[in-house]
C-alpha positions in Angstrom: 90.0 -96.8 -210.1 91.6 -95.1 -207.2 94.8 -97.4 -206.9 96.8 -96.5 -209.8 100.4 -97.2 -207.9 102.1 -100.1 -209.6 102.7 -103.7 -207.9 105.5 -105.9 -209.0 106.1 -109.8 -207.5 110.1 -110.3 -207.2 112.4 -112.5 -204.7 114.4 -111.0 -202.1 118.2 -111.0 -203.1 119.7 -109.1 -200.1 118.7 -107.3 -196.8 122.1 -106.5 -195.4 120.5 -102.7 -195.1 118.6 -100.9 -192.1 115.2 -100.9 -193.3 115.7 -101.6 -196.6 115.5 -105.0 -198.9 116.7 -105.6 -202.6 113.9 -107.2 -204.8 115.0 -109.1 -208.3 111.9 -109.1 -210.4 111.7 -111.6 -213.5 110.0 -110.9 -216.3 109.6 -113.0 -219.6 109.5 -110.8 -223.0 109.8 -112.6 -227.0 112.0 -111.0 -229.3 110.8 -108.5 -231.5 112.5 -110.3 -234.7 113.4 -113.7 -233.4 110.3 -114.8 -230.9 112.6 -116.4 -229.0 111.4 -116.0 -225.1 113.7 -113.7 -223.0 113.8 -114.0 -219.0 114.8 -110.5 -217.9 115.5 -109.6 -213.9 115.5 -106.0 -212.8 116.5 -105.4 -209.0 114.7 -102.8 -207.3 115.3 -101.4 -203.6 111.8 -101.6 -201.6 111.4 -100.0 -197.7 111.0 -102.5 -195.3 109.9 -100.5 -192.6 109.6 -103.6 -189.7 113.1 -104.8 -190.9 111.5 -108.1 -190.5 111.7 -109.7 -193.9 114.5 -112.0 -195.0 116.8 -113.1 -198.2 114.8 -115.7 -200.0 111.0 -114.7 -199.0 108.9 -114.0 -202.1 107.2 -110.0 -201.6 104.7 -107.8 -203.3 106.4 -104.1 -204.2 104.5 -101.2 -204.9 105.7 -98.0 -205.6 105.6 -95.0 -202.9 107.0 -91.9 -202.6 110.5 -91.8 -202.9 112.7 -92.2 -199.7 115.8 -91.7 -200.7 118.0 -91.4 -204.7 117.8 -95.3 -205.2 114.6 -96.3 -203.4 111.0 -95.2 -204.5 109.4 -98.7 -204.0 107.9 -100.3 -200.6 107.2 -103.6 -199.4 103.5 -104.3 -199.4 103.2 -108.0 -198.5 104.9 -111.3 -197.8 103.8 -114.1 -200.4 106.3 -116.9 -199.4 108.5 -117.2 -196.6 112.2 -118.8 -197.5 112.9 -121.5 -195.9 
C-alpha cells in the first residue's frame, strides 16, 4: 500500500535535452455515445538522470517530485531498447 506514485508505459519521442527525455504515452478510450475505440497519445517530459536512454527505447515513467515547470515525471526503467 506504500507506492501510491503513478507508472505510465510510453515510447521515447525525443532526447535532444541534458538529462531529460520526452515520453508519448498511448492510451485507447470508447466513445461515450458512439463506442467507437479512440487511440489517444499524451507526451510527458520524464528525468533521465544517466542521460543514457535513446529515441525509440520503450520506458516505465513514474511520477516524482517536480524538477522543473514542465517536468514532474522520472524514468524508472528501460523495457525495450530501439533498435
Amino acid at each position: 500500500m506504500r507506492e501510491q506514485r503513478k507508472k505510465l508505459v510510453g515510447v521515447v519521442t525525443s532526447d535532444k535535452m541534458e538529462k531529460t527525455v520526452v515520453v508519448t504515452v498511448t492510451t485507447t478510450k470508447r466513445h461515450p455515445r458512439y463506442g467507437k475505440v479512440m487511440r489517444l497519445k499524451k507526451k510527458y517530459m520524464a528525468h533521465d538522470e544517466s542521460n543514457e536512454i535513446r529515441e525509440g527505447d520503450r520506458v516505465q515513467i513514474i511520477e516524482a517530485m517536480p524538477k522543473s515547470r514542465r517536468k514532474r515525471w522520472a524514468v524508472m526503467s528501460v523495457l525495450e531498447r530501439a533498435r
